[in-house]
N, C-alpha and C positions, 0 to 999 in steps of 0.2 A: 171624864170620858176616857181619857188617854188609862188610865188605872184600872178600869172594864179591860179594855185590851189585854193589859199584862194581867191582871187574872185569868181573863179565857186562854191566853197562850200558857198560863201554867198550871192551869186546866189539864188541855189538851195534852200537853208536855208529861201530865203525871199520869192520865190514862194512858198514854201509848208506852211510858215506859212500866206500867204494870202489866199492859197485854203482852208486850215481849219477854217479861222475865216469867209469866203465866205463859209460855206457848207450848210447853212439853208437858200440861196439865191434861188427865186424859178428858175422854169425851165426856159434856153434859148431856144428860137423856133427860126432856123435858113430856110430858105428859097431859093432854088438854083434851078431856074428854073420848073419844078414838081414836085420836092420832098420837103418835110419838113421834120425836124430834129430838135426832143426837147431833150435837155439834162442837165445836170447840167453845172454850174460853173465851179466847180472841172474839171471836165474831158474836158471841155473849155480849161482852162488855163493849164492844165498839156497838155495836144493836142496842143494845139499852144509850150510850152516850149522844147515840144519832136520836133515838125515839124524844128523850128528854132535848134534843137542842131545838127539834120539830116541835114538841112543846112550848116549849119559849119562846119560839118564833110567833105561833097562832096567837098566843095570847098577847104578844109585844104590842105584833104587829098594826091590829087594829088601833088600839092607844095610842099608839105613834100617828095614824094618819087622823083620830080624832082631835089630837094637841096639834098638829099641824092644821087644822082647818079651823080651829080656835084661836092660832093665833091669826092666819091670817084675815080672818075676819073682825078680830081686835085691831087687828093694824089700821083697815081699813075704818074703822069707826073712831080714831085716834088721828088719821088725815082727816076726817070729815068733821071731828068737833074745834080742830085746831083750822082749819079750812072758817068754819062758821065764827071762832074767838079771833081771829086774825084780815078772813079776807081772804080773798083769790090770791092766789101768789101773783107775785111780781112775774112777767113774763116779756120779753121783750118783743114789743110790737113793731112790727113793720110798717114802715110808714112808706108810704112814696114821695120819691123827688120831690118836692115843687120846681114851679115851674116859674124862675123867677124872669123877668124882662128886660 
């Protein structure tokens, strides 16, 4: 996991320093049917870097919470057959005083 991090941070690290050294790159004029759209580099490449991290997020994200509820319900069927091979757990019961004479 720790390895995901330092790749995203040198990632990130190597878009931003290609949008700084592209910042005197003139305007892109982008064309979509009747509109047109001039903009910079910069905001190109950081717009595409954000659309693709929104990407990977949607798709991550569901599989992350279906493995999380996978596991936690293995968990629970792994207390319950260790529960059923072993027994109730030991627990310590309260007793009261007696009441001797």
């Amino acid at each position: 996991m720790q390895f995901f991090y330092w790749l995203v941070l040198l990632m990130a690290a190597g878009i931003a320093v290609f949008a700084i050294q592209n910042s005197s790159a003139p305007l892109l004029t982008f064309k979509f049917l009747i509109w047109n759209f001039e903009t910079s580099l910069i905001y190109t490449l950081l717009g595409s870097a954000g659309v693709g991290i929104l990407m990977v997020f949607s798709l991550w994200i569901p599989r992350a919470i279906r493995s999380s509820m996978r596991s936690r319900e293995s968990k629970k069927k792994i207390e319950n057959l260790e529960r059923m091979l072993y027994g109730p757990s030991p627990s310590i019961e309260k007793r009261e005083p007696s009441k001797e004479s």
